[in-house]
C-alpha positions as YAML, in Angstrom:
chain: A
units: angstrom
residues:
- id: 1
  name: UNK
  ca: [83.48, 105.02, 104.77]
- id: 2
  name: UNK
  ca: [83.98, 107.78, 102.24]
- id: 3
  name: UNK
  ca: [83.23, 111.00, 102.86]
- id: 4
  name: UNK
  ca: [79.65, 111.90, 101.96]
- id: 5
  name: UNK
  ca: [78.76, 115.63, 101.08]
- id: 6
  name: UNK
  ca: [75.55, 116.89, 101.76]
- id: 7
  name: UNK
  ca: [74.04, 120.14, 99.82]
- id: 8
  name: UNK
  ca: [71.42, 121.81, 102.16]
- id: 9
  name: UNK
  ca: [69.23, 124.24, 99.97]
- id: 10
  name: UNK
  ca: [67.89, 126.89, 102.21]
- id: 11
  name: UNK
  ca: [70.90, 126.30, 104.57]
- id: 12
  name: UNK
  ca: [69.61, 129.49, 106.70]
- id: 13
  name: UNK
  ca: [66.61, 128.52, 107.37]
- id: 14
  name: UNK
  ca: [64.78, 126.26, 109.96]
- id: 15
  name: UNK
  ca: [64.66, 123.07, 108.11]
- id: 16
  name: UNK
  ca: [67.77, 123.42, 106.37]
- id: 17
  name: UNK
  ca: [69.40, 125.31, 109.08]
- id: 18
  name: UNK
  ca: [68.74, 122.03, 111.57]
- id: 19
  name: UNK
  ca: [70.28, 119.75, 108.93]
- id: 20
  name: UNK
  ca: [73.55, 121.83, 108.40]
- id: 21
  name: UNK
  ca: [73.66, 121.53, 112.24]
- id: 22
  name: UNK
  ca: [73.25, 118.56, 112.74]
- id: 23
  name: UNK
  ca: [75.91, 117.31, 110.40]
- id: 24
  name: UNK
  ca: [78.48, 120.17, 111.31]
- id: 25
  name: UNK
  ca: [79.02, 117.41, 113.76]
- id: 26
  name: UNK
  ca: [80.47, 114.75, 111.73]
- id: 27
  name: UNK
  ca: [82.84, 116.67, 109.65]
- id: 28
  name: UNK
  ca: [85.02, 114.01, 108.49]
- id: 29
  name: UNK
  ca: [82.18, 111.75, 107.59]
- id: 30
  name: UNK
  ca: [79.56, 114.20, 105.74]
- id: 31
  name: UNK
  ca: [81.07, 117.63, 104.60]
- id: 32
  name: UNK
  ca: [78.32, 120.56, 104.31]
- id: 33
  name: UNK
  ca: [77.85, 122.79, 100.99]
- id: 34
  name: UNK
  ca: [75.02, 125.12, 102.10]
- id: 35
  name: UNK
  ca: [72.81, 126.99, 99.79]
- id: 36
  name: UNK
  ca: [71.32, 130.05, 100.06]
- id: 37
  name: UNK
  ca: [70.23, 132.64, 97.90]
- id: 38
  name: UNK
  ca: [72.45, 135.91, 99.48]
- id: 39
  name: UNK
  ca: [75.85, 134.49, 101.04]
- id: 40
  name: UNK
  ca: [76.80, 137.83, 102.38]
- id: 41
  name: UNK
  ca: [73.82, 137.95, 104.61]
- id: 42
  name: UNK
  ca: [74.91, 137.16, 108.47]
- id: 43
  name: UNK
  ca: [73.45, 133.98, 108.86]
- id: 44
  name: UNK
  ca: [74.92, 132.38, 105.86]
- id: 45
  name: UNK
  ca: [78.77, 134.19, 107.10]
- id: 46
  name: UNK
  ca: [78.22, 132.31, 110.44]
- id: 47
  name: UNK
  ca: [77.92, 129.31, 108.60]
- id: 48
  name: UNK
  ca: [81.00, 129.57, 106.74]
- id: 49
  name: UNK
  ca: [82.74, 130.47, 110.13]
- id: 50
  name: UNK
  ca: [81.61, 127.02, 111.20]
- id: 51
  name: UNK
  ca: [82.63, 125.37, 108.31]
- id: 52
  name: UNK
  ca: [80.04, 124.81, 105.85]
- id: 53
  name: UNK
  ca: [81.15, 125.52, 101.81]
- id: 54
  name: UNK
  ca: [78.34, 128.41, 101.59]
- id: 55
  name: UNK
  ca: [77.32, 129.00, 98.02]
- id: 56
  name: UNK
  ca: [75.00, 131.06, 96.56]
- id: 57
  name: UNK
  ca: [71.40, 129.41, 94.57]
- id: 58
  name: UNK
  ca: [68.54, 130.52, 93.64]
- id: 59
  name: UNK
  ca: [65.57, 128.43, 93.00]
- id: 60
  name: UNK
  ca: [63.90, 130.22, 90.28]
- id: 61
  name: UNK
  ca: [66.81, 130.36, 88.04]
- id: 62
  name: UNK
  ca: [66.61, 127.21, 86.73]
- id: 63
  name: UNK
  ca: [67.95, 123.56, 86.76]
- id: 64
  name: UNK
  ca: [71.08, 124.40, 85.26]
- id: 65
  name: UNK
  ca: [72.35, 126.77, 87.54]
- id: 66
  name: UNK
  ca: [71.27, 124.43, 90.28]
- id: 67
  name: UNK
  ca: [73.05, 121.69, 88.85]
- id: 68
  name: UNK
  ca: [76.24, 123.59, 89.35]
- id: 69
  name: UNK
  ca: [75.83, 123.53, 93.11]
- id: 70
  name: UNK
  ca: [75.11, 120.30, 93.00]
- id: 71
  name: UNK
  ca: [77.71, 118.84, 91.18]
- id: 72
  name: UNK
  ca: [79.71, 116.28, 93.05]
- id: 73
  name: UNK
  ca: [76.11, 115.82, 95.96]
- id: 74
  name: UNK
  ca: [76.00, 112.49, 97.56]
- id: 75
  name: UNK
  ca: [72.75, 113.74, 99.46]
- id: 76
  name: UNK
  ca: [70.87, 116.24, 98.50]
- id: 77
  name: UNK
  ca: [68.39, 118.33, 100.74]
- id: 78
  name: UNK
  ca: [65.86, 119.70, 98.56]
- id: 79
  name: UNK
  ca: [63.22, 121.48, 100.89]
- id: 80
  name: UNK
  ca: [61.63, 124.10, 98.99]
- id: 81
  name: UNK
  ca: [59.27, 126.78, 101.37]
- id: 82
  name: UNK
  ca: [55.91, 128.20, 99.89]
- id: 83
  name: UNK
  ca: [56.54, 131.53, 102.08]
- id: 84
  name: UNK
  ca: [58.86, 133.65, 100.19]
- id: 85
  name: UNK
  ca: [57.07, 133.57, 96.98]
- id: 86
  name: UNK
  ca: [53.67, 132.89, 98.44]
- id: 87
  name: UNK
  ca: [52.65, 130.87, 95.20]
- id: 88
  name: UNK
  ca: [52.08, 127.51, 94.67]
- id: 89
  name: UNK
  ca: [52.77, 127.39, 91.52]
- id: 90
  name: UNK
  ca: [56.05, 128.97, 92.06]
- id: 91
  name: UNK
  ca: [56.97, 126.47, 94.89]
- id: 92
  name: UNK
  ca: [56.10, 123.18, 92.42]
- id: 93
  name: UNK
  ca: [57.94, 124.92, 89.81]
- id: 94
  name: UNK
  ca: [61.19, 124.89, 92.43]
- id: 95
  name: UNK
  ca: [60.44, 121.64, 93.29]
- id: 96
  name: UNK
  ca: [60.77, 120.18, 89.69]
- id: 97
  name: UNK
  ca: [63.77, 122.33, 89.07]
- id: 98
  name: UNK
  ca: [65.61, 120.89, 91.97]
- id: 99
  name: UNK
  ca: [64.67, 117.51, 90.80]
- id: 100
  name: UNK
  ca: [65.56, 118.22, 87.51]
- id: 101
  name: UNK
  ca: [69.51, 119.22, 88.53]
- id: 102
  name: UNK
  ca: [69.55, 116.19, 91.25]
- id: 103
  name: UNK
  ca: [69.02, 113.90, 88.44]
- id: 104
  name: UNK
  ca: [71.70, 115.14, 86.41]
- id: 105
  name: UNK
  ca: [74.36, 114.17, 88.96]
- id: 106
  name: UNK
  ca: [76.21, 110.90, 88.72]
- id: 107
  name: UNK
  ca: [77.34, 110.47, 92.29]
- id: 108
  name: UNK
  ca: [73.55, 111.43, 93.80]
- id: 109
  name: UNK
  ca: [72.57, 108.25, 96.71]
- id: 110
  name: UNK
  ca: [69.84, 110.66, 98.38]
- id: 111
  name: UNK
  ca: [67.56, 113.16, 97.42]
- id: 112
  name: UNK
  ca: [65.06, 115.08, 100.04]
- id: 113
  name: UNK
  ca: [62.42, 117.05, 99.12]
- id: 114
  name: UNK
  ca: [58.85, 118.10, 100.84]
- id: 115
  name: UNK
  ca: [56.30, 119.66, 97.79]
- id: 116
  name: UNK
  ca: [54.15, 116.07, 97.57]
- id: 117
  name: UNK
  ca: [52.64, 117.97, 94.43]
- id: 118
  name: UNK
  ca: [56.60, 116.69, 92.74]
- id: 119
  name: UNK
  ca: [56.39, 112.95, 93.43]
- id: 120
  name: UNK
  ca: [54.23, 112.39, 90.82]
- id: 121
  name: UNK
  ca: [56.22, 114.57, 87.87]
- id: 122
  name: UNK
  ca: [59.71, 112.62, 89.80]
- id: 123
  name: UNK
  ca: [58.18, 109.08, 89.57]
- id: 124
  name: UNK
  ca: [57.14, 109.49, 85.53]
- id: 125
  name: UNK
  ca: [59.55, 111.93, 84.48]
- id: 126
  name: UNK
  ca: [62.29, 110.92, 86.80]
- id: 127
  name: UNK
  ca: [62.05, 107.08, 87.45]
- id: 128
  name: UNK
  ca: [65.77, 106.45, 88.60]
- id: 129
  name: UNK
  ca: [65.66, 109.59, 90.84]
- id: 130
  name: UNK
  ca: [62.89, 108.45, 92.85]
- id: 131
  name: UNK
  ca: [64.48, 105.51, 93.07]
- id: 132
  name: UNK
  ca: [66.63, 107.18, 95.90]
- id: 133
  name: UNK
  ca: [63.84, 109.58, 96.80]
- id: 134
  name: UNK
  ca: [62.47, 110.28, 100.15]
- id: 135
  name: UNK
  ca: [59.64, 112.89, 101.32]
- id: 136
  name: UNK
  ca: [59.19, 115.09, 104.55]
- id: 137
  name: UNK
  ca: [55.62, 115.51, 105.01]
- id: 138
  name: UNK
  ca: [56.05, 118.34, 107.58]
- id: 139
  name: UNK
  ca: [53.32, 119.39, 110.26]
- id: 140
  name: UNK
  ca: [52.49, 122.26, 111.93]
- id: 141
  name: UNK
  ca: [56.00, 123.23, 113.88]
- id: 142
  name: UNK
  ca: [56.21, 124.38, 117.84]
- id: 143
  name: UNK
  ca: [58.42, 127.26, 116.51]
- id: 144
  name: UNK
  ca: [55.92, 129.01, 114.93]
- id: 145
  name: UNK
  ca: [54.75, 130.09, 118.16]
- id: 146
  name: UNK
  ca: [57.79, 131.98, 118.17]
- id: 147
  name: UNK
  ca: [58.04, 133.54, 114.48]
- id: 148
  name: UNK
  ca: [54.37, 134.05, 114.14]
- id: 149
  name: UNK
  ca: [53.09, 134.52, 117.82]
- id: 150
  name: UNK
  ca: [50.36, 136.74, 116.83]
- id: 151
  name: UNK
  ca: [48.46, 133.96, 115.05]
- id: 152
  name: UNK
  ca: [50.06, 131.07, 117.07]
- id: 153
  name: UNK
  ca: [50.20, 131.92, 120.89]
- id: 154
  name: UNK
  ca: [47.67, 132.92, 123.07]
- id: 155
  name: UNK
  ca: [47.69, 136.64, 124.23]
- id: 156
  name: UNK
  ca: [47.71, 137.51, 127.92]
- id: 157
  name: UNK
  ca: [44.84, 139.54, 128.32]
- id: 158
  name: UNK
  ca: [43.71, 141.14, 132.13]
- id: 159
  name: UNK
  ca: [45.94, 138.01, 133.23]
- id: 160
  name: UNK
  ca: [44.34, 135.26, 131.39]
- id: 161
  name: UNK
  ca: [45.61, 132.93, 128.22]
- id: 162
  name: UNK
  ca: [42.88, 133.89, 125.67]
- id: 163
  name: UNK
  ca: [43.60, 131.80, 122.65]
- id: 164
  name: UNK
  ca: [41.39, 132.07, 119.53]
- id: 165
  name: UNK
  ca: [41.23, 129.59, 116.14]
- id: 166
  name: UNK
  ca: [39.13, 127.70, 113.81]
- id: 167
  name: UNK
  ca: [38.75, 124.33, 115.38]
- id: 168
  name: UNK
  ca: [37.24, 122.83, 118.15]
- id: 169
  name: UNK
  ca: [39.73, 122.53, 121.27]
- id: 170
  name: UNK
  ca: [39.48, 118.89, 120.85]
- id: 171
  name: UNK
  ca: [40.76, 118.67, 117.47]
- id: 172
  name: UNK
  ca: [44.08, 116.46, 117.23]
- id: 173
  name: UNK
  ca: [46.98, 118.31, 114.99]
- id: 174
  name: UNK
  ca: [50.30, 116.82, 113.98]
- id: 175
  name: UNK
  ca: [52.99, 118.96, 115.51]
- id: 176
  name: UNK
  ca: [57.12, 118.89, 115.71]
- id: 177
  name: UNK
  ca: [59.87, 121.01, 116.49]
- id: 178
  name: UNK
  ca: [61.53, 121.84, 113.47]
- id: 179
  name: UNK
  ca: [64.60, 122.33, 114.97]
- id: 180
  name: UNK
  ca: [64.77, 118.35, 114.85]
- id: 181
  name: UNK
  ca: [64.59, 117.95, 110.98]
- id: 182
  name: UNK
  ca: [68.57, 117.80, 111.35]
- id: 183
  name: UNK
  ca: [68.29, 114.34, 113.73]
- id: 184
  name: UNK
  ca: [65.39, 112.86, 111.28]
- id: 185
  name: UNK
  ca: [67.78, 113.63, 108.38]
- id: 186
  name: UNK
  ca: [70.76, 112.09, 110.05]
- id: 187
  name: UNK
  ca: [68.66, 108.67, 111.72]
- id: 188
  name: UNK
  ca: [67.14, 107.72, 107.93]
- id: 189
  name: UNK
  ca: [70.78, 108.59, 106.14]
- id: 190
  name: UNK
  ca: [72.39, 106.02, 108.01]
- id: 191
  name: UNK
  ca: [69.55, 103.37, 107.01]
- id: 192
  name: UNK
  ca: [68.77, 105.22, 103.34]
- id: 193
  name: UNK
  ca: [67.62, 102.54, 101.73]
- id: 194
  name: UNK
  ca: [64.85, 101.39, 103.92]
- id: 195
  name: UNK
  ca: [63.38, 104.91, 103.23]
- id: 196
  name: UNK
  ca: [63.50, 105.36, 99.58]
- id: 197
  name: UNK
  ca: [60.33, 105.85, 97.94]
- id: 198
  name: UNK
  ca: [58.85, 106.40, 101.37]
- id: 199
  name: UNK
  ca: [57.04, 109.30, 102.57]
- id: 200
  name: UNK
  ca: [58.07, 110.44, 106.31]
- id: 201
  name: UNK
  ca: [55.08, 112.01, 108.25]
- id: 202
  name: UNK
  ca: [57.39, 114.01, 110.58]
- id: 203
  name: UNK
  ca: [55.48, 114.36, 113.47]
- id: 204
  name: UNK
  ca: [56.10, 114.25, 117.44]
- id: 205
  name: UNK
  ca: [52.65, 114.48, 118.54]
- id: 206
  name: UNK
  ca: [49.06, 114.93, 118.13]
- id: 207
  name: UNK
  ca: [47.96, 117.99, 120.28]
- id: 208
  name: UNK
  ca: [44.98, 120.06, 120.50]
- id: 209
  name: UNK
  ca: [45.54, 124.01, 120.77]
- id: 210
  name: UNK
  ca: [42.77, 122.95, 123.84]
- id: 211
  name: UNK
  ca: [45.66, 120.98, 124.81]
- id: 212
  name: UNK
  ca: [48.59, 123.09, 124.02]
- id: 213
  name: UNK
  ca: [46.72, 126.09, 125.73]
- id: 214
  name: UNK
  ca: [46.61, 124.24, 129.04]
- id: 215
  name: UNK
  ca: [49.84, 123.44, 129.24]
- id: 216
  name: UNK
  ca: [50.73, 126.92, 128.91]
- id: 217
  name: UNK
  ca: [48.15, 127.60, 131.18]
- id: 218
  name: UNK
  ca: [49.73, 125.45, 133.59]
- id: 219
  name: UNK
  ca: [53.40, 126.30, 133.20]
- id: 220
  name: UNK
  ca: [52.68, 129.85, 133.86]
- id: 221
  name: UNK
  ca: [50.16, 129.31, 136.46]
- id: 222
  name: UNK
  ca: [47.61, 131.74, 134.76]
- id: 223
  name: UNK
  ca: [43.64, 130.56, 133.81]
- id: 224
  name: UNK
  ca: [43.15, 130.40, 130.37]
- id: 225
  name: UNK
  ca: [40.10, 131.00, 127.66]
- id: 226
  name: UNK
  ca: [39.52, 129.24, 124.03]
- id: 227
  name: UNK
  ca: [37.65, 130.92, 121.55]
- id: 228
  name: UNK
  ca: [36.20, 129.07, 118.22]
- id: 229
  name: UNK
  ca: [36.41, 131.33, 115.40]
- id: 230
  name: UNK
  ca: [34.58, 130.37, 112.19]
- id: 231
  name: UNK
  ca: [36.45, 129.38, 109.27]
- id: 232
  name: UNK
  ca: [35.31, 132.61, 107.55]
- id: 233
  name: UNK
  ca: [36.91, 134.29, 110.23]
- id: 234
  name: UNK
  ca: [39.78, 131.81, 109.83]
- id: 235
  name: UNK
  ca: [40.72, 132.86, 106.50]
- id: 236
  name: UNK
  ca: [39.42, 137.04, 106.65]
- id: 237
  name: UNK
  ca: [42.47, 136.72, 109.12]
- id: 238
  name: UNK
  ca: [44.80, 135.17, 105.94]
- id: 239
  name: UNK
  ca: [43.91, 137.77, 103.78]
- id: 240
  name: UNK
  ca: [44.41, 140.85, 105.74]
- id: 241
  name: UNK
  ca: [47.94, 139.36, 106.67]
- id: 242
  name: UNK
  ca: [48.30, 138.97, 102.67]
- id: 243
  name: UNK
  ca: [47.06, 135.63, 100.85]
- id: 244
  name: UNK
  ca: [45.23, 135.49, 98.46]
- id: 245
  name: UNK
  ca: [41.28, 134.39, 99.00]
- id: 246
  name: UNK
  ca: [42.41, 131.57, 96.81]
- id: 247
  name: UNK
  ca: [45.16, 130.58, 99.38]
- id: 248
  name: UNK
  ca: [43.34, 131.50, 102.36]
- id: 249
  name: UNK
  ca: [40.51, 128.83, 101.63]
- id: 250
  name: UNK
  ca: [43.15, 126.49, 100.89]
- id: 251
  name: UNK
  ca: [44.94, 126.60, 104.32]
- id: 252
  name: UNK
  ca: [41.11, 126.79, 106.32]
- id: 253
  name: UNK
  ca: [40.23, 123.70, 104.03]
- id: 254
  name: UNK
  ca: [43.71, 121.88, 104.96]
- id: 255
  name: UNK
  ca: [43.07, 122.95, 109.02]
- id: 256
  name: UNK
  ca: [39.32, 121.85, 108.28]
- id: 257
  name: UNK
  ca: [40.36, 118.03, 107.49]
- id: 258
  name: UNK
  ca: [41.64, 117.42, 110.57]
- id: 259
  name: UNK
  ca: [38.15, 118.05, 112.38]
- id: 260
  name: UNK
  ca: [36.48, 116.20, 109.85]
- id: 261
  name: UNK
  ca: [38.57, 113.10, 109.39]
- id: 262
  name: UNK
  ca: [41.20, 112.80, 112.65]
- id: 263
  name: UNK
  ca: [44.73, 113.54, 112.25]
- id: 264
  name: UNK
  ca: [45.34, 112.53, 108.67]
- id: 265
  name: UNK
  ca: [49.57, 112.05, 109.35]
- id: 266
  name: UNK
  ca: [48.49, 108.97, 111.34]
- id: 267
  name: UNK
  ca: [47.99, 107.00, 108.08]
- id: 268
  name: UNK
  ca: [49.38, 103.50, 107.60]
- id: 269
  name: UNK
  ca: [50.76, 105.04, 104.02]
- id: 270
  name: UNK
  ca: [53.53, 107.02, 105.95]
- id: 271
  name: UNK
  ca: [56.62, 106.04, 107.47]
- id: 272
  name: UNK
  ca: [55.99, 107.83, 110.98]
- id: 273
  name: UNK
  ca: [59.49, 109.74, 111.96]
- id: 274
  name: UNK
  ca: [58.68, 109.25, 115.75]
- id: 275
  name: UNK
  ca: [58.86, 105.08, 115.51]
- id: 276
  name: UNK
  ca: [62.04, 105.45, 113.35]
- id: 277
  name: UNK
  ca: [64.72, 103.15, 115.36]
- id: 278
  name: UNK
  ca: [67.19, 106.08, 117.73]
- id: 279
  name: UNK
  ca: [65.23, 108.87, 117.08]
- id: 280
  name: UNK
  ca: [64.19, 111.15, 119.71]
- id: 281
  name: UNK
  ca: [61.77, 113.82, 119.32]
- id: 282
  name: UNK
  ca: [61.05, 116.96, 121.33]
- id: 283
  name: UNK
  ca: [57.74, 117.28, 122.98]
- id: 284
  name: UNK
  ca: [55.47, 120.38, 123.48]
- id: 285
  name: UNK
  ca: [56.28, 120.07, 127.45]
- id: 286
  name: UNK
  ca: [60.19, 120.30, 125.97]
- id: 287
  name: UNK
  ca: [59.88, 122.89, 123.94]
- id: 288
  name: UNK
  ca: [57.49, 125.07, 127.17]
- id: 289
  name: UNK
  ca: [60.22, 124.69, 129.03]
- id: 290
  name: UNK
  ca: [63.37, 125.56, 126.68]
- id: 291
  name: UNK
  ca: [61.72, 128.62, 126.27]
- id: 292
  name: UNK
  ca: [59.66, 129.72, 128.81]
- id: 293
  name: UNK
  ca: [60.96, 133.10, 128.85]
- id: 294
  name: UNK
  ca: [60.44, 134.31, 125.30]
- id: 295
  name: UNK
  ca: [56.98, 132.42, 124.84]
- id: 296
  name: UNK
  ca: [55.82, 134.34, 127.77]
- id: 297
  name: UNK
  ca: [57.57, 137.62, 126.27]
- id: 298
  name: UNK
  ca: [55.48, 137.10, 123.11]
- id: 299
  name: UNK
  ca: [52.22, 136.29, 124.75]
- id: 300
  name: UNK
  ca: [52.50, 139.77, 126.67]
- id: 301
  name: UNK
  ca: [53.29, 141.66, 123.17]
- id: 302
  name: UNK
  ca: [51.81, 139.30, 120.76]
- id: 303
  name: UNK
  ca: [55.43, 140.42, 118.59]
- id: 304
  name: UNK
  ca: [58.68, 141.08, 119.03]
- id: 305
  name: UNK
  ca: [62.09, 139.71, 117.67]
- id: 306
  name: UNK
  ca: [63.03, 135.74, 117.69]
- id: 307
  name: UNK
  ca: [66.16, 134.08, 117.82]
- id: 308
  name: UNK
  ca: [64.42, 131.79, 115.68]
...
C-alpha cells in the first residue's frame, strides 16, 4: 500500500493529539502533517521531534489558507473545538471552512469532522465530500476530571467525596477517554468505507456521576455524598466561569435530555465506536486506576496543573 498522509488539525490537543499518536506508529504506512495554530509553542516542537511535518493553521483565516495545508491529504482530521472561541457561530463557521478546503483536494479518501451543525451545509453544498465523510459525535470525556476538576471531580471535604451536579445520581451519561480518539481513528481507516456517511457515537460507557462517585469512593476507601443542584444553579455556575446565559442554558438543556429521554448516543442512527470490530476502549475503572494519584491530588485542591 501507498503511503497515506494524514493532516491532524489541532495536532496539540486531546483529540488531535491521540490521533497524531496513534499513527506516529506506522510511519511508513501513514505520514503525519500536524496543524496547529503556534508551531513554536512546546507541544507542537515535541511533535516535530517525533516526527510529525508541524505546520502552522488557523481556522478563522479562511478556506484558502487551509487548503494550503491540506494540499496533497489522503485523510483529513477536521475536529474543530467550541472552547477557544467560546462561540458557536464561530465553531460552524470553522467547520464549513475546513470542509470547504477538504473539498478542494484531489487526492482526499477521508474527511473527519465533529460540529453535526456542518453535515447538513457538506451534504447540499458538498455532495462528493460527504461522500467520504465520517462524524465523531463525542461524549462527555474521563479527562475532564483532570483539566476541569473543579466542576468534574468530587472535592474531599472533612474526609468525604462530596460531589455536586444537575442530575439525578441515576442518570446514564455517555462517557470515553479521549485519549482513545487515536485507536477509533485508526480501527474505521482501515475499513473507511463501511463508515462513510456514518455518524460514530464515540462512547465507552453509560455511567452515572452516582456511579462514577462510588467508584471513587471505593478506590480510595473514603464515604462519599451526592448533591442535586438545580439547573438554575447548573448554569449560574456557567456564567460566573464565563458563558454566556445564552450558552449556559444551552449546555443545562443538552445535560437535561439525558434525564428526560435516557442516554440519547444509544440510538440505532449511530454507528456505536465500542461494537466497531478490534477496538478496545478504556473504562472508568481503567482510567481510576492509571491515575489514581493525580485524581486524588485534584480532589484535595479542586486545581492544580495536568499533564493532560
Amino acid at each position: 500500500m501507498a503511503p497515506k498522509t494524514v493532516v491532524v488539525v489541532g495536532a496539540t490537543g486531546l483529540q488531535g493529539g491521540s490521533v497524531v499518536e496513534e499513527f506516529l506508529e506506522y510511519p511508513n504506512e501513514y505520514p503525519v502533517r500536524g496543524l496547529t495554530r503556534d508551531v513554536s509553542k512546546p507541544a507542537a516542537l515535541a511533535l516535530s521531534v517525533k516526527g510529525v511535518n508541524v505546520q502552522a493553521a488557523d481556522l478563522d483565516s479562511g478556506h484558502e489558507a487551509l487548503e494550503n495545508v491540506f494540499a496533497g491529504a489522503d485523510i483529513v482530521l477536521a475536529l474543530t473545538d467550541f472552547w477557544p472561541s467560546r462561540s458557536k457561530v464561530v465553531e460552524v463557521a470553522q467547520g464549513k471552512a475546513l470542509a470547504d478546503a477538504a473539498a478542494r483536494i484531489p487526492t482526499l479518501e477521508h474527511f473527519w469532522k465533529s460540529k453535526t451543525d456542518v453535515t447538513e451545509y457538506i451534504k447540499t453544498q458538498k455532495p462528493e465530500l460527504w461522500k467520504k465523510t465520517t462524524t465523531i459525535l463525542f461524549p462527555n470525556y474521563f479527562e475532564y476530571c483532570l483539566t476541569d476538576p473543579k466542576r468534574c471531580l468530587p472535592r474531599q471535604i472533612s474526609g468525604t467525596l462530596v460531589r455536586e451536579f444537575t442530575l439525578s445520581p441515576y442518570t446514564i451519561l455517555p462517557n470515553v477517554a479521549i485519549a482513545d480518539t487515536g485507536k477509533l481513528v485508526r480501527a474505521v481507516v482501515e475499513d473507511k468505507a463501511t463508515y462513510f456517511e456514518k455518524t460514530i457515537a464515540f462512547w465507552a460507557q453509560g455511567l452515572s456521576e452516582g456511579g462514577k462517585l462510588a467508584k471513587l469512593g471505593s478506590e480510595f476507601g473514603l464515604p462519599f455524598e451526592y448533591k442535586k443542584s438545580t439547573p438554575e444553579q447548573f448554569q449560574k455556575g456557567l456564567e460566573v466561569a464565563g458563558l454566556t446565559p445564552e450558552i449556559s442554558l444551552d449546555f443545562a438543556e443538552q445535560l437535561l435530555m439525558f434525564e428526560y429521554f435516557g442516554n440519547v448516543y444509544a440510538s440505532h442512527d449511530f454507528v456505536h465506536a465500542r461494537e466497531i470490530p478490534n477496538l478496545s476502549l478504556k473504562s472508568w475503572d481503567d482510567f481510576v486506576r492509571e491515575h489514581k494519584e493525580e485524581l486524588m491530588a485534584k480532589m484535595e485542591s479542586g486545581d492544580g496543573r495536568s499533564r493532560w
